[in-house]
C-alpha positions as CSV (number, residue, x, y, z in Angstrom):
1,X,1.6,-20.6,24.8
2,X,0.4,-17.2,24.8
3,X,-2.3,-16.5,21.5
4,X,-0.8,-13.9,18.7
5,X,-1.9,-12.5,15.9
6,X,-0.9,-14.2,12.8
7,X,2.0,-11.9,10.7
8,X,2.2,-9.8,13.7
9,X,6.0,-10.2,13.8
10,X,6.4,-10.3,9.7
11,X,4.3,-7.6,9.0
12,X,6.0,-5.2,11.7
13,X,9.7,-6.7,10.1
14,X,8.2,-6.0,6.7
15,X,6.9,-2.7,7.2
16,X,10.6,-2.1,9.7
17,X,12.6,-2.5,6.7
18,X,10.8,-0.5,4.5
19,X,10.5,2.7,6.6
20,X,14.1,2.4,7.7
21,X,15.9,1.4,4.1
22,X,13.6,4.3,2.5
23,X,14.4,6.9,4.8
24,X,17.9,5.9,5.5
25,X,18.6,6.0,1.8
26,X,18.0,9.5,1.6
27,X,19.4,10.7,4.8
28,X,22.8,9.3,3.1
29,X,22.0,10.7,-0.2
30,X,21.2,13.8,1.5
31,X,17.3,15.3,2.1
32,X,18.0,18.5,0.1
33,X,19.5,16.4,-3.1
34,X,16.3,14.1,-3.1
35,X,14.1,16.8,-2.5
36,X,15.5,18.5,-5.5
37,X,14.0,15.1,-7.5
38,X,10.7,16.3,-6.7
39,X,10.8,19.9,-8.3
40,X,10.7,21.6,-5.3
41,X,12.7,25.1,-5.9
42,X,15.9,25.8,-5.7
43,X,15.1,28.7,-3.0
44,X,13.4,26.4,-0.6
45,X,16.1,24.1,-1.7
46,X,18.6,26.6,-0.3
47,X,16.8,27.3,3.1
48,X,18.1,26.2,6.6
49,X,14.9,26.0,7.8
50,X,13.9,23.3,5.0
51,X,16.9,21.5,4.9
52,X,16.4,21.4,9.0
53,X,12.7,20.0,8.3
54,X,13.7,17.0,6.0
55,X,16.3,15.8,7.8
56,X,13.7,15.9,11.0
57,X,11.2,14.4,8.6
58,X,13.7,11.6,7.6
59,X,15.1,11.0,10.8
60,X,11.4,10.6,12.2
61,X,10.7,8.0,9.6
62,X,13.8,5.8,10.6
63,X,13.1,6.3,13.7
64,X,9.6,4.8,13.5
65,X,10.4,1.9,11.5
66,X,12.7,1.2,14.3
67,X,10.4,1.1,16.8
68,X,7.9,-0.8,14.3
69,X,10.4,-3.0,14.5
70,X,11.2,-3.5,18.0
71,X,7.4,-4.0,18.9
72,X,7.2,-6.6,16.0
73,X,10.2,-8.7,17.1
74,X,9.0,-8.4,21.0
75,X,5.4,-7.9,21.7
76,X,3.8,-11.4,23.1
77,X,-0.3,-11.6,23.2
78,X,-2.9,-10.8,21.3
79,X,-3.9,-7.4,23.8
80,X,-0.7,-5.3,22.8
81,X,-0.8,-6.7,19.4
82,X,-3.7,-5.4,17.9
83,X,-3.5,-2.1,20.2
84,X,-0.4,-1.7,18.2
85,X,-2.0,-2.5,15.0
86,X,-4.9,-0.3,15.5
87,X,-2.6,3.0,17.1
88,X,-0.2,2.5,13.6
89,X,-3.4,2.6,11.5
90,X,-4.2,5.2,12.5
91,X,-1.4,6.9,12.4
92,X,-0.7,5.7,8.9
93,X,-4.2,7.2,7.8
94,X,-2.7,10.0,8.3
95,X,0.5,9.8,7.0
96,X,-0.5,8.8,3.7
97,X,-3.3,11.4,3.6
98,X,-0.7,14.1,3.7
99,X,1.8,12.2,1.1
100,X,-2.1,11.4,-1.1
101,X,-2.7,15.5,-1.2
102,X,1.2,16.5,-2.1
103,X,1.7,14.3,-4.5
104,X,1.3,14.7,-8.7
105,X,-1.5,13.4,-9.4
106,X,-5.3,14.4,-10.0
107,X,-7.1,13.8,-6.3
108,X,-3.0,16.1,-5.0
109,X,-1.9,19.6,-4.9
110,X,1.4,18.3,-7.2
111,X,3.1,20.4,-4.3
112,X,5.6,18.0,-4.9
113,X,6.5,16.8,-8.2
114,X,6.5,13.9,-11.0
115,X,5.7,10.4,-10.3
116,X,7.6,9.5,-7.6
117,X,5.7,12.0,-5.6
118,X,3.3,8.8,-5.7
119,X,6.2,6.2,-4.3
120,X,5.4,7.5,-0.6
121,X,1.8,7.3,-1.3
122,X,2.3,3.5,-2.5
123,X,4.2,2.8,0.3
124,X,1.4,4.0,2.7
125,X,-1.5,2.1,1.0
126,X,0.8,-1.1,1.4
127,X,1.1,0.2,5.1
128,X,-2.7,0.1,5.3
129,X,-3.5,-2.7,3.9
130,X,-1.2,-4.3,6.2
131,X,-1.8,-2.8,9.6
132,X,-5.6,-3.0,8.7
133,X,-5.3,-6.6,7.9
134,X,-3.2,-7.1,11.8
135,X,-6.9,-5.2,13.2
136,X,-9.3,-7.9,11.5
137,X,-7.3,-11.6,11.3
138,X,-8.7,-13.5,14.4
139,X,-6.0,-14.6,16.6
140,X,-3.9,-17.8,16.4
């Protein structure tokens, strides 16, 4: 039996669900509608050019989930595992640095507004923890 890291596969479903339920959500509310919960004005609101960038933004986030979850349900050995782990920290280092500086709060720019400007930020600290967790636990 080949070695794995232990909650490679419920982590990755876990963190699948999230980024595809979230992001799905508004894609069928519509980006510009939930946008508009976030205070950002009606003139940006109204432009092409935004409305195109949210639905890429949106669309990009389902579309990684997907893939999160397509490596969790099929990558075998410890190797691929933790390269995995390590190339989504990373990447989610960076994510939630951009969500930590737009959001309302005192450490953002309150670019985007109220407190759920803070839900994606929560969202990526949970992401952290996680994929930072899958780079440490010895295998099993």
């Amino acid at each position: 039996m080949t070695a794995t890291l232990p909650g490679f596969r419920a982590t990755c479903l876990t963190l699948s669900a999230i980024f595809v339920l979230l992001a799905g959500s508004i894609l069928v509310r519509g980006p510009m509608t939930a946008m508009a919960d976030y205070g950002v004005p009606g003139a940006t609101l109204a432009s092409p050019h935004y409305a195109d960038a949210m639905f890429w933004v949106f669309l990009h986030m389902t579309v990684i989930g997907l893939i999160i979850g397509v490596v969790g349900w099929f990558a075998d050995g410890v190797r691929l595992q933790r390269a995995f782990a390590v190339l989504m920290l990373g990447a989610q280092v960076v994510y939630t640095t951009l969500d930590a500086r737009a959001a309302d709060w005192p450490l953002g720019t309150a670019l985007y507004r109220g407190g759920g400007s803070l839900g994606p930020v929560v969202v990526g600290v949970l992401s952290l923890v996680l994929w930072a967790r899958l780079c440490l636990v010895r295998p099993g």
